[in-house]
KEBALO-730969 format. One record per residue (C-alpha): residue in one letter; x, y, z. Coordinates in steps of 0.25 Angstrom, whole numbers. Last residue first. Example, Ala and Ser with C-alpha at 12.3 -4.5 7.8 and 13.67 -1.06 7.14 Angstrom:
+--------+-------+-------+-------+
| residu |    xx |    yy |    zz |
+--------+-------+-------+-------+
|      s |    55 |    -4 |    29 |
|      a |    49 |   -18 |    31 |
+--------+-------+-------+-------+
***
This chain:
+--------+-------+-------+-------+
| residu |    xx |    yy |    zz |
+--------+-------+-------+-------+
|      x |  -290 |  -399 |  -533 |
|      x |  -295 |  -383 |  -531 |
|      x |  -302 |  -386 |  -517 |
|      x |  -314 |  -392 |  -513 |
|      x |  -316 |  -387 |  -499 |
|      x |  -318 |  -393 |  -486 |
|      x |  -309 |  -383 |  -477 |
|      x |  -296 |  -396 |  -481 |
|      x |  -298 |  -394 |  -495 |
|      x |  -296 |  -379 |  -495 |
|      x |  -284 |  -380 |  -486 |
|      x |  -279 |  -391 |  -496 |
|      x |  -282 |  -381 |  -508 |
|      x |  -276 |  -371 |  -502 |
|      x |  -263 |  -378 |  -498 |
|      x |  -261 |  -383 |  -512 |
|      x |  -264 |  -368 |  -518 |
|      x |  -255 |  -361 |  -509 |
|      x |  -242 |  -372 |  -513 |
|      x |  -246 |  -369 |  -527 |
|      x |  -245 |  -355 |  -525 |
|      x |  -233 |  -355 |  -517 |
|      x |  -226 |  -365 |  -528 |
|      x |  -231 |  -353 |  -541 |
|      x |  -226 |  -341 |  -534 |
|      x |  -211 |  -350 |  -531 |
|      x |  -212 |  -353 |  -547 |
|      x |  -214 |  -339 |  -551 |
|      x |  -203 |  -334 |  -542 |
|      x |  -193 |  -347 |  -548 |
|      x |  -198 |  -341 |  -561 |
|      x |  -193 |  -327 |  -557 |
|      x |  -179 |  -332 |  -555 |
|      x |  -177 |  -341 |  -568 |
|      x |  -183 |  -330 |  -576 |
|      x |  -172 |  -318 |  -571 |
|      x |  -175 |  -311 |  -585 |
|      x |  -174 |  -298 |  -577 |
|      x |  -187 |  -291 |  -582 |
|      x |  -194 |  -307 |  -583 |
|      x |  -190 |  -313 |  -569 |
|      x |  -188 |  -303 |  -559 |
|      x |  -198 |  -292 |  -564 |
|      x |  -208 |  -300 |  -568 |
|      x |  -205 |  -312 |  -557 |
|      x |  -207 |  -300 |  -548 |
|      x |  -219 |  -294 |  -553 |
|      x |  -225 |  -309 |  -549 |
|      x |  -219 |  -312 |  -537 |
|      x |  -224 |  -297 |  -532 |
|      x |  -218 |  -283 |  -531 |
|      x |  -230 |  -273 |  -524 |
|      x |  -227 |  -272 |  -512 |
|      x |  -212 |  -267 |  -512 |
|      x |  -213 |  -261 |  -527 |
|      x |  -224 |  -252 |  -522 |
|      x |  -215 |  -239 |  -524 |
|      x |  -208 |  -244 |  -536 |
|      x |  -222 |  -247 |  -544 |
|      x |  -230 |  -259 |  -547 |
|      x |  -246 |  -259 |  -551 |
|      x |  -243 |  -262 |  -564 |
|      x |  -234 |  -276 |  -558 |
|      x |  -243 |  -279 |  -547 |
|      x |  -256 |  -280 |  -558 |
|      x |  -249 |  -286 |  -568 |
|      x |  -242 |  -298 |  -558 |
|      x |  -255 |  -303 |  -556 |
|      x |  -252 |  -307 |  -542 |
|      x |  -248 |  -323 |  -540 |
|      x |  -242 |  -328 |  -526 |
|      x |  -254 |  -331 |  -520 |
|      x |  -258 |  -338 |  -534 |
|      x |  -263 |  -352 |  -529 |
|      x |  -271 |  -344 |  -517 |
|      x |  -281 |  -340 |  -529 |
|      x |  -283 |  -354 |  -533 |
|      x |  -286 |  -359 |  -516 |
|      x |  -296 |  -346 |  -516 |
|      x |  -301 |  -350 |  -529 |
|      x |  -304 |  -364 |  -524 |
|      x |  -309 |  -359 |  -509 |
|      x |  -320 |  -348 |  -516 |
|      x |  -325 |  -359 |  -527 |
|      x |  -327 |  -367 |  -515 |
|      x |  -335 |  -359 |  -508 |
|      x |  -346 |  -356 |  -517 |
|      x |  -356 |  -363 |  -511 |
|      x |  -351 |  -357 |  -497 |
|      x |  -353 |  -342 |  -502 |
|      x |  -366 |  -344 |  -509 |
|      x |  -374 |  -351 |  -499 |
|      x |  -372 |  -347 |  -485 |
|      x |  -364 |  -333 |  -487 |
|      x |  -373 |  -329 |  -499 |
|      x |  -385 |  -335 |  -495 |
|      x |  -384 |  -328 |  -482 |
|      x |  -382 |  -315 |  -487 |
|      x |  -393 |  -317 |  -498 |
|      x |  -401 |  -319 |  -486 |
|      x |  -403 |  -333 |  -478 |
|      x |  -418 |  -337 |  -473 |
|      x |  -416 |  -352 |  -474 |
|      x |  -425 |  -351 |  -487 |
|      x |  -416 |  -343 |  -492 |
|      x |  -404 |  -353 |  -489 |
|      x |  -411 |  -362 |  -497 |
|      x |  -413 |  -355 |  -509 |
|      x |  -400 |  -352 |  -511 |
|      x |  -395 |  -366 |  -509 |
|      x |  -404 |  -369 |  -518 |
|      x |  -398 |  -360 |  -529 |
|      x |  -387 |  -370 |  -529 |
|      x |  -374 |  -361 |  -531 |
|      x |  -367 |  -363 |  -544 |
|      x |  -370 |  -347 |  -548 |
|      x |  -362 |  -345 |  -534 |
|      x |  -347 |  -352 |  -542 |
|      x |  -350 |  -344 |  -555 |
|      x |  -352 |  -332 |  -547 |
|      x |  -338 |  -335 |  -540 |
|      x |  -331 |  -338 |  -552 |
|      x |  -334 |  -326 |  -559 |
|      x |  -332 |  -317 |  -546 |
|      x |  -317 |  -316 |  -547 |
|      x |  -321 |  -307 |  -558 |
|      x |  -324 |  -296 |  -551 |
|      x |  -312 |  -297 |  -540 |
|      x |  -303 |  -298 |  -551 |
|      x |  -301 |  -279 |  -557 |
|      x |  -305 |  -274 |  -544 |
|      x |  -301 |  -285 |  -534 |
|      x |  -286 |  -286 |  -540 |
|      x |  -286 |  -270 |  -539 |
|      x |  -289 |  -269 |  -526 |
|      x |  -279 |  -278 |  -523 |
|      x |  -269 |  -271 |  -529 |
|      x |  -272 |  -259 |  -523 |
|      x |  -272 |  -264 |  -509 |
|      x |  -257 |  -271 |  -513 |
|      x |  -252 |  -256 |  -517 |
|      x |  -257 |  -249 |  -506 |
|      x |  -247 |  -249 |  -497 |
|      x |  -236 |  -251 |  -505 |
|      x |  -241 |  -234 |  -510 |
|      x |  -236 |  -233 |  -525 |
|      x |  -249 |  -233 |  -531 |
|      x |  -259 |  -228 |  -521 |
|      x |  -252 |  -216 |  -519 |
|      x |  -263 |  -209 |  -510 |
|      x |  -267 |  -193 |  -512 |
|      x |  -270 |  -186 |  -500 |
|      x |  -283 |  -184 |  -496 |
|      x |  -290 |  -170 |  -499 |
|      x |  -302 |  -176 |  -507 |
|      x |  -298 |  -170 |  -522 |
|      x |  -285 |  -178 |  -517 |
|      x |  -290 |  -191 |  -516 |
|      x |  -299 |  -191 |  -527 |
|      x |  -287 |  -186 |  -535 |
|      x |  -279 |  -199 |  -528 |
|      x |  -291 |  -208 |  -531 |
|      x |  -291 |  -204 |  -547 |
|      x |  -276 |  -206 |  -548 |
|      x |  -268 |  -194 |  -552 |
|      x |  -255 |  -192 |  -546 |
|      x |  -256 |  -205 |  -537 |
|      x |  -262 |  -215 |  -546 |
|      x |  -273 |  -223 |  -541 |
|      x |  -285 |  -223 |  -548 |
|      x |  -277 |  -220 |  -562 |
|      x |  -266 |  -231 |  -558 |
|      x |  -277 |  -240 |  -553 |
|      x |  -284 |  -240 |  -568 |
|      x |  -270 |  -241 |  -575 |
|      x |  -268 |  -254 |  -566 |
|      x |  -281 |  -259 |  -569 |
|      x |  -279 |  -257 |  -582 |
|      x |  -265 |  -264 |  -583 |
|      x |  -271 |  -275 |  -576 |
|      x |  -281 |  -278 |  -588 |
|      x |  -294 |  -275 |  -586 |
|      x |  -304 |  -288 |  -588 |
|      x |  -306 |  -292 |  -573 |
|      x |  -310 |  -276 |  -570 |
|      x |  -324 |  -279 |  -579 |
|      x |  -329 |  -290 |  -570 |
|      x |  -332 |  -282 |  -558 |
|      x |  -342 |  -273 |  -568 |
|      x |  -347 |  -287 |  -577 |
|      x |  -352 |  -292 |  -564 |
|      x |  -358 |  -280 |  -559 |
|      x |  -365 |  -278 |  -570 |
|      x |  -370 |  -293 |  -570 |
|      x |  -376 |  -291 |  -558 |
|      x |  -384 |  -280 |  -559 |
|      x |  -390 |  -286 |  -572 |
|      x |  -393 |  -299 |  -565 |
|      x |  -400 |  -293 |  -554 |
|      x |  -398 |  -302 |  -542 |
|      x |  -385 |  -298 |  -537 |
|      x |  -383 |  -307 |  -526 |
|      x |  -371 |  -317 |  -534 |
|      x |  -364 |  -303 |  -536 |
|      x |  -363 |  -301 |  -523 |
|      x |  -357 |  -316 |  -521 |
|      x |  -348 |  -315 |  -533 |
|      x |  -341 |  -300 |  -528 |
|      x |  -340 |  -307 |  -512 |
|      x |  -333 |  -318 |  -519 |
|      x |  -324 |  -308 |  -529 |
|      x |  -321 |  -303 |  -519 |
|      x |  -314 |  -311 |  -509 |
|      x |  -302 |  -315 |  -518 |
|      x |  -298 |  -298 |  -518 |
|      x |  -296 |  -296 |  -503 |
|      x |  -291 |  -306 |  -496 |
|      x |  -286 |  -315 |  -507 |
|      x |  -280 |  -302 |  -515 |
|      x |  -274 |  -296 |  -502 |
|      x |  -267 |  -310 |  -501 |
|      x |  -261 |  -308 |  -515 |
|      x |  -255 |  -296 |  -514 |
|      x |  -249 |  -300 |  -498 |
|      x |  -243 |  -312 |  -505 |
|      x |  -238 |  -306 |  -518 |
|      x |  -233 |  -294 |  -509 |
|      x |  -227 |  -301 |  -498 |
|      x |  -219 |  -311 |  -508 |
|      x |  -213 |  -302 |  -515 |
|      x |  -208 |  -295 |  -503 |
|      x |  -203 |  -308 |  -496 |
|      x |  -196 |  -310 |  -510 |
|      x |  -190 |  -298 |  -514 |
|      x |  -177 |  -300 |  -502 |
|      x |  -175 |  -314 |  -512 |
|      x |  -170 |  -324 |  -505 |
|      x |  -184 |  -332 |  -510 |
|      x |  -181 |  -330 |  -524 |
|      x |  -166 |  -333 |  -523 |
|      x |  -168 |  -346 |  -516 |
|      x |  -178 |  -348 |  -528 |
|      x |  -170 |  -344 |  -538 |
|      x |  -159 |  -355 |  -534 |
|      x |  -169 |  -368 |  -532 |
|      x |  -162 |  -375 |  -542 |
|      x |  -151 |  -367 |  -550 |
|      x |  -151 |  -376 |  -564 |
|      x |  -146 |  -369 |  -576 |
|      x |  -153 |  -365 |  -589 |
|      x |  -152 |  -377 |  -599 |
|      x |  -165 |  -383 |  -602 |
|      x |  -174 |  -371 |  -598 |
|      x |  -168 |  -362 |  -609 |
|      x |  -153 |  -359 |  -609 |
|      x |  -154 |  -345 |  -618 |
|      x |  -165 |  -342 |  -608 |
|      x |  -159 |  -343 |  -595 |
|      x |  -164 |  -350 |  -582 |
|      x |  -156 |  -352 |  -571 |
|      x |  -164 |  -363 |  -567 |
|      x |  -173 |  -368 |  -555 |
|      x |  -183 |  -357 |  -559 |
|      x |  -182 |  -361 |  -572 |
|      x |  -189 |  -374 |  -572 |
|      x |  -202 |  -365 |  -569 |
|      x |  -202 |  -363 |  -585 |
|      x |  -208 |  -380 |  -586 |
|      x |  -221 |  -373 |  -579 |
|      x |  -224 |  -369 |  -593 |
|      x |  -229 |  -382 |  -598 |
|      x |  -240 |  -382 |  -586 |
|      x |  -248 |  -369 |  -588 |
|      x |  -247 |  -363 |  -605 |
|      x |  -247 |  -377 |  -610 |
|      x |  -252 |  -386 |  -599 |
|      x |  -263 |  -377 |  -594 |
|      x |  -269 |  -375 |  -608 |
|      x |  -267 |  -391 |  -612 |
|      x |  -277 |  -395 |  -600 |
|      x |  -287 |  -384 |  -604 |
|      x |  -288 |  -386 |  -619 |
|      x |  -289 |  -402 |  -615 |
|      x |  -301 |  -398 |  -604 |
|      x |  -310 |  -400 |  -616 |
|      x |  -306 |  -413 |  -621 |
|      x |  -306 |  -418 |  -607 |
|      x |  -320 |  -414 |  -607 |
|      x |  -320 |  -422 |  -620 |
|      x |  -315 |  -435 |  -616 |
|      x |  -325 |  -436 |  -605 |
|      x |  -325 |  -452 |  -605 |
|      x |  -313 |  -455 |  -612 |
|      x |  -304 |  -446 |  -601 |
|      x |  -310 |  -453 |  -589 |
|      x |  -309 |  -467 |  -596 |
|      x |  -295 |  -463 |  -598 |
|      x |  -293 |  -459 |  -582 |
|      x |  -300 |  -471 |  -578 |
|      x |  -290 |  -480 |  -587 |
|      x |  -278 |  -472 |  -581 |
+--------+-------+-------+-------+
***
């Protein structure tokens, strides 16, 4: 203890600073972490948490017996892997562009341009899809019909549907994913740099030599954080985007927690769905981190 109270004496004030932080994530983070107690009850509101009675493991069994439950868990899995594949790349490719833009003025035009989608809401995106897209009188449809082609229902076809949410992830993120991975490639030596020119590499070779391994790590630890919420979509986007002919692709954990959960006031059920989303992430998290750790990387702990 003694080490650990020096510690504390001794930068006093960068604890003092971090207290704002601490006290934020064990208010509105840790505190509420008591609710995940009713997912072994069956809860109900006039008996509070105290008094609602015990089932164990019950909503769980009948989570997993679910006929919905396979589904579910195709469409958050396929979603989500469609978004590592395609969408967590990006914004790496976007950030080592932009690191080669040499006129500054250039540069930050296109920066404040992939930016701007970050700060729409989902229900403009959405409104912005559905005049694109729409059947009757979307932009690309009377494109596509002023050429002779048939028109194509973009909306309501399951085939299309986790394409087009994909593409929309990338549109409105992918842009200011590239925050963080700027910040990372300003860090690099210069040296570096100029060493490799000296050694005869182009900006291509620089960039696959130099930039990319320096910033490496930042890559592996967001990768290993973004893994954490396999089971996660942004349950807005799904649930605007949502129709009856999709509803076999396109209902996930999250819309059906919502539909489950708070339209039929079945809250022990849907937390025992929220609780089993939050263990697989965990788990992915663990295993990440140690397969991180093992390839010679640092890691998130």
């Amino acid at each position: 203890m003694r080490p650990i109270a020096r510690a504390v004496k001794r930068d006093k004030y960068l604890y003092l600073l971090a207290l704002p932080g601490l006290l934020f994530f064990l208010v509105f983070k840790y505190l509420p972490m008591y609710g995940i107690i009713i997912s072994f009850q069956d809860y109900s509101p006039f008996d509070g948490i105290l008094h609602s009675r015990w089932v164990g493991f019950q909503h769980f069994v009948r989570f997993f017996t679910n006929q919905d439950f396979w589904m579910l868990f195709r469409n958050t899995l396929v979603i989500n892997a469609m978004n590592l594949l395609f969408f967590f790349p990006l914004p790496i490719v976007l950030s080592l562009l932009l690191n080669e833009v040499r006129r500054n003025w250039y540069k930050r035009i296109v920066q404040s341009i992939v930016y701007l989608p970050h700060f729409l809401s989902w229900v403009i995106i959405i409104g912005l899809t559905l005049v694109m897209l729409s059947a009757s009188n979307g932009i690309i449809n009377q494109l596509l019909q002023a050429m002779g082609f048939a028109k194509i229902p973009f909306l309501t076809s399951p085939k299309l549907f986790w394409i087009i949410l994909t593409i929309q992830s990338i549109w409105k993120e992918s842009g200011w994913g590239t925050i963080i991975f700027l910040a990372a490639i300003a860090g690099v030596d210069p040296q570096l740099y100029e060493a490799a020119r000296m050694d005869g590499a182009g900006r291509f070779r620089q960039m696959w030599h130099v930039t990319l391994p320096a910033i490496r790590n930042v890559i592996v630890v967001l990768l290993i954080l973004r893994l954490g919420h396999i089971m996660d979509i942004g349950f807005e986007q799904v649930y605007l985007m949502y129709n009856g002919a999709v509803s076999d692709v396109a209902d996930v954990f999250d819309t059906y927690v919502y539909r489950v959960g708070i339209q039929q006031g079945q809250f022990s059920f849907s937390t025992a769905v929220g609780l089993f989303k939050s263990v697989i992430g965990l788990i992915l998290i663990v295993l990440a981190n140690r397969l991180a750790k093992r390839w010679g990387e640092e890691g998130i702990y």
